[in-house]
C-alpha positions, 0 to 999 in steps of 0.5 A: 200525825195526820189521819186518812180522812184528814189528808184525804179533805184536805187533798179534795178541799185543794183540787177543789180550789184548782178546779174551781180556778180552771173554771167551768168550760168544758176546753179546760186546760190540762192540769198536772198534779204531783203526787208525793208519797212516803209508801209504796204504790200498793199501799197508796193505792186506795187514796189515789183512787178516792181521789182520782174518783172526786176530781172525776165529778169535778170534771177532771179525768185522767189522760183526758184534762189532767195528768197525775206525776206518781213518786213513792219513796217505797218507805225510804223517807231519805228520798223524798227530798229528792222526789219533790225536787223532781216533781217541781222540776217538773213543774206541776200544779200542785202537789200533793204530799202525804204522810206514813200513817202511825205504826199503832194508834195512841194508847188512852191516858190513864189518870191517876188519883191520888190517894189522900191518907 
């Protein structure tokens, strides 16, 4: 399972790589990102914004340079295959997709001895 800050490097790592190919012009041309997400808009809520924040300081603002396509399966995994299919006939840029997050974190190992007798 993939945690918040993994996806969300990987996620700005893959931007980064989009902003960089668009180069450094100020008539950039407009970029359209899919976002894919398992959860609900609230629940993703501060990811977007973290991203949304990061492709600002690579010069990238919504509604001015880039648009983003939201689609949350509001916790129904069974339609996130029909999601994507939308997004990429919509034919955006890249997409973005994330994963629900664990419902606990991983319990620690317990070693056992073994007892000689």
């Amino acid at each position: 399972m993939i945690n918040r800050r993994t996806f969300v490097a990987t996620t700005t790592g893959g931007l980064v790589t989009l902003a960089a190919r668009a180069g450094a012009q100020d008539a950039r041309p407009s970029a359209r990102i899919g976002w894919l997400s398992p959860l609900s808009a609230s629940t993703s809520a501060h990811i977007q914004e973290t991203l949304r924040e990061r492709l600002q300081s690579l010069g990238r603002v919504e509604g001015r340079n880039l648009s983003i396509e939201l689609r949350y399966a509001e916790g129904d995994a069974t339609r996130l295959p029909e999601l994507a299919k939308e997004l990429v006939r919509l034919k955006v840029d890249l997409i973005v997709a994330g994963s629900t997050p664990p419902r606990s974190p991983p319990k620690p190992r317990r070693r056992r001895s073994r007892s000689s007798w």
